[in-house]
N, C-alpha and C positions, 0 to 999 in steps of 0.2 A: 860321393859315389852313388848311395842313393837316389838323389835327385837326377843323375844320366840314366839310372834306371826308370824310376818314373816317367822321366821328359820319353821317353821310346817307348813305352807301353802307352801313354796318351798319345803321341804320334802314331802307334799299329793301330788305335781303336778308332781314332779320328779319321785312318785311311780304309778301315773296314765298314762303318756304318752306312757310309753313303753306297759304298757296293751292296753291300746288304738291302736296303732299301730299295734301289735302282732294283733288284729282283724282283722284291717285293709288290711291286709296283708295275712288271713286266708279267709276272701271275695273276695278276687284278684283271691285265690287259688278254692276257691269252682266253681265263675264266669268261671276258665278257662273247670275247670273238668265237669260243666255245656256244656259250649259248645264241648266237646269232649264227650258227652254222656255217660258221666261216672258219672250216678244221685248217686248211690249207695253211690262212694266215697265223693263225694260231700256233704253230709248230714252236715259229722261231722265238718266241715269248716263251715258252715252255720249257727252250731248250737253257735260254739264260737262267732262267732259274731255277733248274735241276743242274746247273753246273755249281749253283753254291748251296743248295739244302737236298738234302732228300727227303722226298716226299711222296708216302704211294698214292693220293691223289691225285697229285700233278701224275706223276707216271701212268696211271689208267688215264686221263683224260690225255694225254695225249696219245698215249698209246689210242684210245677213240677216232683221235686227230691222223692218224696214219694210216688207220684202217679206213677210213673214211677218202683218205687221200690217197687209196691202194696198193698202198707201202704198207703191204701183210708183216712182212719179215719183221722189220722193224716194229708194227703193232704189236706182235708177238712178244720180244723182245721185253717190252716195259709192260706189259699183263704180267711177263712170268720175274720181273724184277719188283711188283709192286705187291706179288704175295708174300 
């Protein structure tokens, strides 16, 4: 019985890390398009990964990314979710 237990929590982590990282890796990507002033493209990077971590960094900088993209509402939005 044990061992069904075990074999399912290495199967949930086995199917978490690589989503995990796939974020991770989509923040690298947003961050670089960020400083290249590319707000626009940048959004969709951002949005994947604030869908699995929170993070008020990421939420100002995109929230930057919206304002920039004059999508006010929404810039507001992640300023007042990232105090």
């Amino acid at each position: 019985m044990k061992n069904i237990g075990l074999f399912f929590l290495l199967l949930i982590l086995a199917l978490a890390i690589p989503e995990a990282t796939f974020a991770q890796k989509e923040l690298k990507r947003a961050n670089k398009l960020l400083k290249n002033d590319a707000y626009c493209e940048a959004i969709g990077p951002y949005n994947i990964y604030l869908e699995k971590f929170i993070d008020k960094k990421a939420l100002v900088n995109r929230g930057r990314c919206f304002y920039h993209c004059n999508d006010l509402e929404k810039s507001l939005t992640d300023f007042e979710n990232a105090r």
